[in-house]
DRENKOLFI-629300 format. One line per 4 residues: number of its first residue (from 1); their letters; for each residue x, y, z of N, C-alpha, C, O. Coordinates in steps of 0.02 Angstrom, whole numbers, padded with zeros to 5 digits. Layout:
<rs>
NUM = A = X:Y:Z:X:Y:Z:X:Y:Z:X:Y:Z; ...
</rs>
This chain:
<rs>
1 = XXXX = 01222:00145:-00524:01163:00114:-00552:01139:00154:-00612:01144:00215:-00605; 01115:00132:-00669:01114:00129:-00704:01031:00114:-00719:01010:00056:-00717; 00973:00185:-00739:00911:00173:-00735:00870:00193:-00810:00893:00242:-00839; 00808:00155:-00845:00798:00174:-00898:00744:00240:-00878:00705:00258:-00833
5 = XXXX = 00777:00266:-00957:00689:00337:-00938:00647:00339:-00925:00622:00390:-00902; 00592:00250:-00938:00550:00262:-00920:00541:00189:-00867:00512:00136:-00878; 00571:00209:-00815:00575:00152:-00751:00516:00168:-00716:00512:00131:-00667; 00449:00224:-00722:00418:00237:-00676:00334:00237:-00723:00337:00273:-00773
9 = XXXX = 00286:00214:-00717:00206:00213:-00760:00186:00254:-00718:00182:00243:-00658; 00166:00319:-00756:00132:00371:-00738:00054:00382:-00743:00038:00364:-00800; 00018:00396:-00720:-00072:00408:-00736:-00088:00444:-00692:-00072:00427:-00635; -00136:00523:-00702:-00165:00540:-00681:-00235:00509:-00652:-00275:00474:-00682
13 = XXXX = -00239:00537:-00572:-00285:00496:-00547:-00339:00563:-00529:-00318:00618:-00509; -00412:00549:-00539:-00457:00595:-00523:-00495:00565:-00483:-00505:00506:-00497; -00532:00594:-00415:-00562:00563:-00382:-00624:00601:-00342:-00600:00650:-00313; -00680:00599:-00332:-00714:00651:-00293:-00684:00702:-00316:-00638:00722:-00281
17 = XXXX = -00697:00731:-00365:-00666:00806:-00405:-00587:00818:-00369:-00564:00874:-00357; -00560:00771:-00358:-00480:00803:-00330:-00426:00764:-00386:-00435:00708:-00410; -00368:00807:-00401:-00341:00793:-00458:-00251:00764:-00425:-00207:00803:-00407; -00246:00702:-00427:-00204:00675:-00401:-00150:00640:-00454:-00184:00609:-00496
21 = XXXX = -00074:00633:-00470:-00056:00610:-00500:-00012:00518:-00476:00013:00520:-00420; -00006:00462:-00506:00016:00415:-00464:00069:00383:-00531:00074:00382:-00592; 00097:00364:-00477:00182:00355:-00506:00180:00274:-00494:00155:00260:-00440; 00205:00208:-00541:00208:00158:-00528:00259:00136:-00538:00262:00128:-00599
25 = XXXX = 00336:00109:-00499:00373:00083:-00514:00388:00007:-00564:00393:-00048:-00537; 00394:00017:-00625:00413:-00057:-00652:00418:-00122:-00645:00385:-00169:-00664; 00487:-00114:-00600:00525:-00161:-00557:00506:-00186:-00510:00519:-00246:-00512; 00466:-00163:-00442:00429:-00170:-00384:00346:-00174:-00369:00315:-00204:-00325
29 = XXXX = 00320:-00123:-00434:00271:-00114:-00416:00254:-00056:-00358:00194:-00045:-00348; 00288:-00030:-00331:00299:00021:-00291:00237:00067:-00303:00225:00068:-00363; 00194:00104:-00270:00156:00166:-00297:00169:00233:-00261:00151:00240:-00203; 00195:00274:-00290:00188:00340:-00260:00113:00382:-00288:00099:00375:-00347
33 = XXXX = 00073:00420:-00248:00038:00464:-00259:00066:00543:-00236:00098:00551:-00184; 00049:00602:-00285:00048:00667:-00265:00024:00703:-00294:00008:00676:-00348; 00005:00769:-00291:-00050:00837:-00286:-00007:00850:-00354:-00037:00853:-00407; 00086:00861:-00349:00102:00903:-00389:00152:00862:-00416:00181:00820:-00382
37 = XXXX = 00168:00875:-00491:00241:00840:-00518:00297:00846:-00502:00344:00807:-00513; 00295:00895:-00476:00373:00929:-00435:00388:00870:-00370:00444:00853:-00355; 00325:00844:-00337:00353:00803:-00278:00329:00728:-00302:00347:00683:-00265; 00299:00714:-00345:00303:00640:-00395:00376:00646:-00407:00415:00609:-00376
41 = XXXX = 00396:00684:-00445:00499:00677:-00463:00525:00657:-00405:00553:00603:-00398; 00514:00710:-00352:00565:00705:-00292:00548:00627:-00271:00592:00584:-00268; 00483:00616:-00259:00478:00548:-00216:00507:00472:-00274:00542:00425:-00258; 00478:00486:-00336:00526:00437:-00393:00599:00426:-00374:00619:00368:-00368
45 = XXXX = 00644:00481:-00364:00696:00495:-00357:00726:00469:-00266:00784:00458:-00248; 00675:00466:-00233:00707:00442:-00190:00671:00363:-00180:00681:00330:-00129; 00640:00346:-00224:00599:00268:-00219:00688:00243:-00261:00724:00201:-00232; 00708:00272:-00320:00768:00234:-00337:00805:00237:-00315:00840:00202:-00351
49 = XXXX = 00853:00261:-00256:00892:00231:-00241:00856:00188:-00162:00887:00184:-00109; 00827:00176:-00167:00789:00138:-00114:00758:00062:-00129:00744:00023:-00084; 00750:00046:-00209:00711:00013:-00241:00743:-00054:-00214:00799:-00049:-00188; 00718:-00105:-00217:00721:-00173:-00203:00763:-00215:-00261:00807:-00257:-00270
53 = XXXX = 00725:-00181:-00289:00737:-00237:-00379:00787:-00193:-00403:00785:-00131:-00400; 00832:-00227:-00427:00913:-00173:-00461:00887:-00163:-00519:00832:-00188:-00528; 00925:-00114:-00590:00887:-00128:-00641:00929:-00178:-00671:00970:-00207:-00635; 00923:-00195:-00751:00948:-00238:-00780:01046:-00193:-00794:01057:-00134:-00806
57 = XXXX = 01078:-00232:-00789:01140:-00234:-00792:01140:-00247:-00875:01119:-00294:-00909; 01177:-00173:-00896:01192:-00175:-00955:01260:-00183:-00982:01307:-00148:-00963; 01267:-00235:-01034:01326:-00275:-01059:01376:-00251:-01097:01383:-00302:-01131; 01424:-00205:-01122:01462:-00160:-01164:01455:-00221:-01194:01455:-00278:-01170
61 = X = 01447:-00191:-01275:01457:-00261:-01345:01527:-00256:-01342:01562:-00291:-01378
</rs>
């Protein structure tokens, strides 16, 4: 599979003074939330090969 760089909408989330980051999958709509970027990657990383929606199949010209 075959995924673009930016398959995931990122935004920091602040809430009651706590500093949370949330990850939105493209394709699904999927949301991951986490504390740190290090486990936003890891959990991105395991939402794709898990994802529902394939990405687009790209065509050699």
């Amino acid at each position: 599979m075959v995924y673009e760089h930016y398959d995931f909408a990122r935004n920091p989330i602040v809430e009651d003074q706590a500093f949370s980051l949330e990850s939105k999958c493209i394709r699904c709509g999927f949301r991951i939330l986490a504390r740190a970027i290090e486990e936003l990657i890891e959990e991105e990383k395991k939402h794709r090969t898990a994802c529902v929606l394939k990405p687009r199949q790209i065509i050699p010209a």
